[in-house]
C-alpha positions in Angstrom: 20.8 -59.2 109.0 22.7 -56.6 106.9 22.6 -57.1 103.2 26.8 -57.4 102.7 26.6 -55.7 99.1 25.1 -52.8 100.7 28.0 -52.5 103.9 31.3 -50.5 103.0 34.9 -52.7 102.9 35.8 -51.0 106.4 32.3 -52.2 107.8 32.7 -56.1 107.0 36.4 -55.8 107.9 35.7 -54.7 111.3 32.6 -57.1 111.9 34.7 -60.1 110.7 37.2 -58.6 113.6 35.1 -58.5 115.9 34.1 -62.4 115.4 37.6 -63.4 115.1 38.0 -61.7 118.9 34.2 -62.9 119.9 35.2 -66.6 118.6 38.9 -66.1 120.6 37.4 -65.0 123.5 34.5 -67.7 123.4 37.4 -70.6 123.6 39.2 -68.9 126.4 42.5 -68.3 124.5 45.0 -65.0 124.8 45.9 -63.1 121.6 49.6 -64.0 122.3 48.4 -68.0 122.1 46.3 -67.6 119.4 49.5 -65.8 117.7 51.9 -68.2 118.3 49.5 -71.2 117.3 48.9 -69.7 114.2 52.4 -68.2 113.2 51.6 -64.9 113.0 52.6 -61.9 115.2 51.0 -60.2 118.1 50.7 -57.5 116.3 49.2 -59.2 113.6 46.6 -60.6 115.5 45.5 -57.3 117.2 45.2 -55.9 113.7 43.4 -58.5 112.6 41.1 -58.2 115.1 40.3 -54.8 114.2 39.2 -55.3 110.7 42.7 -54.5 109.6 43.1 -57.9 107.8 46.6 -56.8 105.5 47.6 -60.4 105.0 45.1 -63.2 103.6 47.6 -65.5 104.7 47.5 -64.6 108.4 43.8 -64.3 108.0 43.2 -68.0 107.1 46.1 -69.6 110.0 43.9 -67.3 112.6 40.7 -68.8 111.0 42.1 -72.5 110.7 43.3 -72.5 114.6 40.2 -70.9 115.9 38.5 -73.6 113.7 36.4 -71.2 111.5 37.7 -71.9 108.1 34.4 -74.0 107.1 32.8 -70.2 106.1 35.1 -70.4 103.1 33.9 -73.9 102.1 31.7 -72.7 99.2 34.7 -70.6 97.7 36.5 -74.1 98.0 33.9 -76.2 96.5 33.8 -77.2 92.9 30.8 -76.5 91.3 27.9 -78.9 91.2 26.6 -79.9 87.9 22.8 -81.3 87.1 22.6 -84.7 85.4 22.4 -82.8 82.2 24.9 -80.9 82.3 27.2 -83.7 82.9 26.2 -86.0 80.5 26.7 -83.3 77.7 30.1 -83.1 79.4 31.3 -86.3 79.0 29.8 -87.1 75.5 31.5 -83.4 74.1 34.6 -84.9 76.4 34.4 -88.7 74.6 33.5 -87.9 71.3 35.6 -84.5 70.7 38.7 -87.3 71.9 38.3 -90.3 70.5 41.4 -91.9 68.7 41.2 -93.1 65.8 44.7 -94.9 65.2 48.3 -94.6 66.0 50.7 -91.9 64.0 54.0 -93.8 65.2 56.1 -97.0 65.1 58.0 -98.6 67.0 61.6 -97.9 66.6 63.8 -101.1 67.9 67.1 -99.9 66.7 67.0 -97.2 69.9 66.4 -99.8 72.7 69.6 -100.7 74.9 69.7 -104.4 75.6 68.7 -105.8 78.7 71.1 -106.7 81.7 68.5 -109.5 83.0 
């Protein structure tokens, strides 16, 4: 396996492409179903396909109807925190907070009355 950092932009384009088409052809479905499922163009798609991915948009409706958009689940994810880490969260979180007593009063001379 190919270290990514060291591939150019036009190299990973074209190899996610190509396993857009592999995963399309895999499942037995035309470009012009896979276009119209998603709700992007024929043209689109074949671009797409290349490694010409213009549109992140048409990117992710091709990857959610071919049913590949769990490779983006760690940009998704929220970040994991140890015990530690949380715990100093929520004590900066509580103590930083805290309230002490209210600043207001009630004002009853603004309240309309009741039609009950």
């Amino acid at each position: 396996m190919d270290d990514v950092y060291m591939l150019a932009d036009a190299v990973i384009l074209s190899r996610i492409g190509g396993h857009l088409k592999a995963a399309r052809l895999r499942q037995n479905i035309t470009q012009q179903s896979l276009a119209d499922a998603a709700g992007v163009s024929l043209s689109s798609l074949k671009k797409i396909e290349k490694g010409e991915i213009g549109s992140f948009d048409s990117f992710l409706r091709v990857l959610r109807t071919l049913g590949k958009l769990d490779v983006l689940q760690p940009l998704v994810d929220d970040e994991q925190l140890s015990p530690s880490e949380y715990y100093h969260l929520v004590q900066s979180n509580t103590a930083k907070h805290q309230r002490q007593r209210a600043v207001g009063r009630l004002n009853n001379t603004d309240k309309e009355e009741s039609g009950w």
